[in-house]
KEROLUM-581364 format. One line per 4 residues: number of its first residue (from 1); their letters; for each residue z, y, x of N, C-alpha, C. Coordinates in steps of 0.001 Angstrom, whole numbers, plus 500000, padded with zeros to 6 digits. Layout:
N
NUM = a = Z/Y/X/Z/Y/X/Z/Y/X ~ ...
END
This chain:
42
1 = xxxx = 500000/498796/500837/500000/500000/500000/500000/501254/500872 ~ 500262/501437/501886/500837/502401/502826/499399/502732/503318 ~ 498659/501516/503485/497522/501608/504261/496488/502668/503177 ~ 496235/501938/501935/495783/502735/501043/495921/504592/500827
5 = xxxx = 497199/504679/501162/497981/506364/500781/497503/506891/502119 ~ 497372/505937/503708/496596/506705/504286/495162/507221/504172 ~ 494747/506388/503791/493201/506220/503697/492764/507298/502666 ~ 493594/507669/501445/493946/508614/500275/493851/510205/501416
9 = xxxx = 494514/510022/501864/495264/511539/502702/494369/511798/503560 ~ 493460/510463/504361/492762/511266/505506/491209/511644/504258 ~ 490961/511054/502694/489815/511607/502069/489935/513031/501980 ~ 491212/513342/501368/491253/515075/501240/490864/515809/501886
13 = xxxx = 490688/515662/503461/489975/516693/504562/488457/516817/504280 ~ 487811/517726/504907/486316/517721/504323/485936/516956/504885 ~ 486009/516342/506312/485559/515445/506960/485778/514717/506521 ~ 486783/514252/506174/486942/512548/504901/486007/512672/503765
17 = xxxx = 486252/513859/503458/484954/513692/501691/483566/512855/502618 ~ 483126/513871/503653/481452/513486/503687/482069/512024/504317 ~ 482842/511984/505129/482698/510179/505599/482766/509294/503897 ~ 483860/509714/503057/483910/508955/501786/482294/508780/501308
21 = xxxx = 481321/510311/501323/480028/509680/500395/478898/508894/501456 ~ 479098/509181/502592/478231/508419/503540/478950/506642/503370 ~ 480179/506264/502954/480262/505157/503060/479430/504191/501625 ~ 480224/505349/500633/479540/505163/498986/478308/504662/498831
25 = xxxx = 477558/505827/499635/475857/505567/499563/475352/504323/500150 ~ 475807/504534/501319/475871/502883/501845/475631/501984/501665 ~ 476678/501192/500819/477263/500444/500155/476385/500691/498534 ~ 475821/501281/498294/475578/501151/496659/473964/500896/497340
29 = xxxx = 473371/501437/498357/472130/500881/498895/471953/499787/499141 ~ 473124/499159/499693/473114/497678/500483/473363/496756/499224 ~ 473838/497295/498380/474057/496152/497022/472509/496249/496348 ~ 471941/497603/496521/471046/497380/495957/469962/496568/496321
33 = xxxx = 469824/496510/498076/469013/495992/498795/469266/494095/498257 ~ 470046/493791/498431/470601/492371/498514/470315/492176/496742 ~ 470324/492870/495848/469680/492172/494867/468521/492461/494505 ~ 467606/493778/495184/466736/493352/495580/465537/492157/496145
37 = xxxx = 466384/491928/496748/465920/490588/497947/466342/489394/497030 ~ 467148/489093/496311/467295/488156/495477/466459/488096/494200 ~ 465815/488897/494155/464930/488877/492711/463442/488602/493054 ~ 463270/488839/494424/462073/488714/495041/461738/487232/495699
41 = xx = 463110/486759/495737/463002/484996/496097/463175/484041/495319 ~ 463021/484688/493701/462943/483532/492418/461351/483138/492359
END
């Protein structure tokens, strides 16, 4: 839990926001990629 409230505290800085949406985007690309790629190998 502790780990979480850090991870909370270092988003509030601006540098945490843009690291928070660079991880977001990421991650919602890479899900998209991978079912991507799964729809293309039926």
């Amino acid at each position: 839990m502790g780990a979480i409230l850090d991870l909370v505290e270092k988003m509030r800085s601006p540098t945490g926001i843009v690291v928070t949406i660079v991880i977001v985007a990421v991650a919602f690309f890479f899900v998209r990629w991978v079912f991507k790629d799964e729809d293309s190998n039926q």
